[in-house]
PyMOL commands that place a pseudoatom at each C-alpha (Angstrom):
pseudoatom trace, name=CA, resn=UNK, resi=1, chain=A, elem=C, hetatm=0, pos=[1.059, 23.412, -1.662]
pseudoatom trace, name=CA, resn=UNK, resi=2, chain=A, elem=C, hetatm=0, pos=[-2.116, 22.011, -0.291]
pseudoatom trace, name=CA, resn=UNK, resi=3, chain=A, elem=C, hetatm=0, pos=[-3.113, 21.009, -4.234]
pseudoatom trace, name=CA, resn=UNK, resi=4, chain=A, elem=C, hetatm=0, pos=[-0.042, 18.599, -4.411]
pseudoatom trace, name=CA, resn=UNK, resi=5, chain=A, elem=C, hetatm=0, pos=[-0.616, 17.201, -0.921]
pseudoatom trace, name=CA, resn=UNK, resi=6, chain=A, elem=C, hetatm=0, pos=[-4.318, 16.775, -1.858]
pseudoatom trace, name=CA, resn=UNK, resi=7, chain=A, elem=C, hetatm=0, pos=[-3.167, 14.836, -5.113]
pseudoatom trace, name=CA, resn=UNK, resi=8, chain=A, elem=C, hetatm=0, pos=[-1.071, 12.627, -3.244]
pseudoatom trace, name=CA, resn=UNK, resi=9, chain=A, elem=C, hetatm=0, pos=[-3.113, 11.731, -0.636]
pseudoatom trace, name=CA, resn=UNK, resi=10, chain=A, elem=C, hetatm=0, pos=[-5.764, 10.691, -3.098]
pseudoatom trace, name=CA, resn=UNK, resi=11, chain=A, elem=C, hetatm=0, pos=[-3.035, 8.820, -5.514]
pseudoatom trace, name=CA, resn=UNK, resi=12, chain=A, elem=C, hetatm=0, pos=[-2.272, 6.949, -2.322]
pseudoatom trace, name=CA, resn=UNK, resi=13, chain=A, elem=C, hetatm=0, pos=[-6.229, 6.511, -1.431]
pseudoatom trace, name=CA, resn=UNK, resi=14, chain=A, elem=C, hetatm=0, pos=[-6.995, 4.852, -5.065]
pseudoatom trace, name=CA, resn=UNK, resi=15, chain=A, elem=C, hetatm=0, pos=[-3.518, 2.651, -3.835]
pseudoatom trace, name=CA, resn=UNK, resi=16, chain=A, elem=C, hetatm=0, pos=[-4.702, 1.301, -0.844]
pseudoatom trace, name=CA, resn=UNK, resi=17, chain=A, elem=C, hetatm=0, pos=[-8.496, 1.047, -1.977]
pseudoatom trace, name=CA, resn=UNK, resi=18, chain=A, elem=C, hetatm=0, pos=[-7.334, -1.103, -4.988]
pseudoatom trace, name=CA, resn=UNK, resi=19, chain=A, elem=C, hetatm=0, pos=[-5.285, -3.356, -2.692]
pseudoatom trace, name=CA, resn=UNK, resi=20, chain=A, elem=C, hetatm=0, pos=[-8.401, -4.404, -0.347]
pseudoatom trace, name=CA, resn=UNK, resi=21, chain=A, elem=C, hetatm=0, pos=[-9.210, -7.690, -0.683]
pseudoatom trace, name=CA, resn=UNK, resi=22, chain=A, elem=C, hetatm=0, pos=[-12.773, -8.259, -1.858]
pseudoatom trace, name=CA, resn=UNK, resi=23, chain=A, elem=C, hetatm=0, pos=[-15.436, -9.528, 0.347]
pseudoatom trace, name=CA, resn=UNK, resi=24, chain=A, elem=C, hetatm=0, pos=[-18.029, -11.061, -1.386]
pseudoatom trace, name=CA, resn=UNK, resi=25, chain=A, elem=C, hetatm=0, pos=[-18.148, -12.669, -4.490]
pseudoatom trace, name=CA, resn=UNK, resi=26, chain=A, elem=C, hetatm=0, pos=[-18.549, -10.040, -7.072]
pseudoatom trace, name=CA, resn=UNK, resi=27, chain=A, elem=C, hetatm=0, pos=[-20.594, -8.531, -9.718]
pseudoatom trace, name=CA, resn=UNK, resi=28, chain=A, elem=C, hetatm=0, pos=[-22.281, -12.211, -10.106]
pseudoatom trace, name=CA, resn=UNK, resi=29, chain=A, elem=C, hetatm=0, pos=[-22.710, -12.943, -6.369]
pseudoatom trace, name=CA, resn=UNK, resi=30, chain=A, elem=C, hetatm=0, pos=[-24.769, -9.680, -7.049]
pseudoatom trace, name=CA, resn=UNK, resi=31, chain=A, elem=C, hetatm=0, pos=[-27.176, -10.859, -9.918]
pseudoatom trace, name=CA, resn=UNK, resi=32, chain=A, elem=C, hetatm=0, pos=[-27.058, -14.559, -8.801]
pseudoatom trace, name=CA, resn=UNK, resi=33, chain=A, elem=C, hetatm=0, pos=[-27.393, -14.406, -5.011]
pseudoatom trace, name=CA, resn=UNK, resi=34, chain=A, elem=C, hetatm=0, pos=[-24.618, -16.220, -4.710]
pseudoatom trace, name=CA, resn=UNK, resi=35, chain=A, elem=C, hetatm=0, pos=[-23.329, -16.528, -1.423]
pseudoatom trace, name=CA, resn=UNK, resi=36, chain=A, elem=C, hetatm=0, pos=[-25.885, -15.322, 0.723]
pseudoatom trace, name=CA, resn=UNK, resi=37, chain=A, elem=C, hetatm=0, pos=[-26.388, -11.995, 2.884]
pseudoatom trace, name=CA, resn=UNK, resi=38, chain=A, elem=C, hetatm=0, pos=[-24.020, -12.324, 6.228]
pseudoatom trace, name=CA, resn=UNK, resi=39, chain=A, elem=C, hetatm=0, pos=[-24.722, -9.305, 7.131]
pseudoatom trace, name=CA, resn=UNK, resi=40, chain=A, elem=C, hetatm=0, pos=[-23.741, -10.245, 10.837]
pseudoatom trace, name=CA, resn=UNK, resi=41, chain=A, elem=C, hetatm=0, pos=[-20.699, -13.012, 9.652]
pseudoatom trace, name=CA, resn=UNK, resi=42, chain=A, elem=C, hetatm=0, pos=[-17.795, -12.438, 11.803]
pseudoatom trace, name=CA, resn=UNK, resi=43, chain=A, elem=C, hetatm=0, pos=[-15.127, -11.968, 9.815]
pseudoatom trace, name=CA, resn=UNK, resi=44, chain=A, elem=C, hetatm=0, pos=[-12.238, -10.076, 11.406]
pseudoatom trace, name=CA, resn=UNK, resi=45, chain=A, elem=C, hetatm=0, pos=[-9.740, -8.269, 9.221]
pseudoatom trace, name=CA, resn=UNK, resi=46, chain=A, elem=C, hetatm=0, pos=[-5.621, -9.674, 10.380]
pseudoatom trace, name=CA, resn=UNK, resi=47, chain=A, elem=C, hetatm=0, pos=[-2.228, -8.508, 9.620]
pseudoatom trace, name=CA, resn=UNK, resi=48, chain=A, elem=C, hetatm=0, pos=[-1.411, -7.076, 6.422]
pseudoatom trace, name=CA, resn=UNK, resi=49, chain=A, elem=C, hetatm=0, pos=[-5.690, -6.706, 5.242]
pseudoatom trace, name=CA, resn=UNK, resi=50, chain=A, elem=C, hetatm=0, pos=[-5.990, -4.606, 8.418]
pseudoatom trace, name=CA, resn=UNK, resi=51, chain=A, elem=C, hetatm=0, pos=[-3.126, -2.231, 7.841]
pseudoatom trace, name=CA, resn=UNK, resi=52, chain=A, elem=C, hetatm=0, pos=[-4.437, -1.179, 4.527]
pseudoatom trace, name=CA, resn=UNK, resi=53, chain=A, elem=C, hetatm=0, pos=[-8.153, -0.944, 6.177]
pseudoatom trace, name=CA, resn=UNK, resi=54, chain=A, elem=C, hetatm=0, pos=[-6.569, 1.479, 8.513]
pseudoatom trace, name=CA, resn=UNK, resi=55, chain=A, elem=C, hetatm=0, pos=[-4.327, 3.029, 6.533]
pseudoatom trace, name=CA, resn=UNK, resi=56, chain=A, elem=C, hetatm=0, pos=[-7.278, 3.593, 3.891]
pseudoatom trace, name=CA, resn=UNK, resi=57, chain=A, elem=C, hetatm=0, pos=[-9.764, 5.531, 6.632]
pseudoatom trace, name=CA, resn=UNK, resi=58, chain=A, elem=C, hetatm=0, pos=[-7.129, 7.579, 7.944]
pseudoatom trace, name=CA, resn=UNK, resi=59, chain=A, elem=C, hetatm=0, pos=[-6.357, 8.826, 4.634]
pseudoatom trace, name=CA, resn=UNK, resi=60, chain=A, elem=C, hetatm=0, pos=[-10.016, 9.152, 3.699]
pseudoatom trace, name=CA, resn=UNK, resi=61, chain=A, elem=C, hetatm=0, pos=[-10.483, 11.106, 6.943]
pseudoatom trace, name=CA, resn=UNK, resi=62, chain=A, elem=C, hetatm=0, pos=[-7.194, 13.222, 5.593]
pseudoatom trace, name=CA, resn=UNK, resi=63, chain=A, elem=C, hetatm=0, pos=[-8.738, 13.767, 1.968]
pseudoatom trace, name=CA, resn=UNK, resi=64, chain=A, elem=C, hetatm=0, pos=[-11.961, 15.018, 3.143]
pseudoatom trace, name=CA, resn=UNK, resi=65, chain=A, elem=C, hetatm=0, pos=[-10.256, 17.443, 5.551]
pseudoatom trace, name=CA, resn=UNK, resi=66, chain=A, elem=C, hetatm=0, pos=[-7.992, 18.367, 2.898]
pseudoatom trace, name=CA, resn=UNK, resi=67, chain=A, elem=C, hetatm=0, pos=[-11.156, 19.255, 0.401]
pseudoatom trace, name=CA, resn=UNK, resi=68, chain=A, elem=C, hetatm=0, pos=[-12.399, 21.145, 3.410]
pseudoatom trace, name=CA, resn=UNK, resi=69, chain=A, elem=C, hetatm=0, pos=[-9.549, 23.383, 3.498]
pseudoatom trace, name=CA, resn=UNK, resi=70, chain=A, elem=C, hetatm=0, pos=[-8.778, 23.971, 0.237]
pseudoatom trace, name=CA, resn=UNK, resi=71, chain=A, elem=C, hetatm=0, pos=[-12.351, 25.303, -0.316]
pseudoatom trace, name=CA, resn=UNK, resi=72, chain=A, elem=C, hetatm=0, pos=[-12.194, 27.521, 3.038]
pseudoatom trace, name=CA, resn=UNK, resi=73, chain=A, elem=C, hetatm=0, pos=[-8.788, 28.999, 2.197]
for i in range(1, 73): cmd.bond("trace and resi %d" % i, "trace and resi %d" % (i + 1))
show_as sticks, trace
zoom trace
């Protein structure tokens, strides 16, 4: 019981992570510098992008809890 729930928590986990919107410019931003390094740009997360952020912690926080009680039962 707690094996399926597990697997569809993380099913939904991949999901959500794969629906984020990216935030920087990508694997060339990385080797180019492309962009520059905001690390305190204040860019708030609206509507839909902040439903899936949310959604996507609370179901982190529910895997890792899961793992945790799988391996203690």
């Amino acid at each position: 019981m707690l094996d399926a729930l597990l697997m569809i928590v993380s099913a939904m986990l991949i999901v959500l992570s794969l629906l984020q919107s990216g935030k920087t410019s990508g694997m060339s931003g990385a080797f180019t510098g492309a962009g520059g390094l905001n690390l305190f740009a204040n860019q708030k997360e609206r509507g839909s992008e902040k439903v899936i952020s949310n959604m996507t912690m609370v179901l982190g926080i529910a895997f890792f809890a899961l793992v945790i009680l799988i391996r203690v039962v």
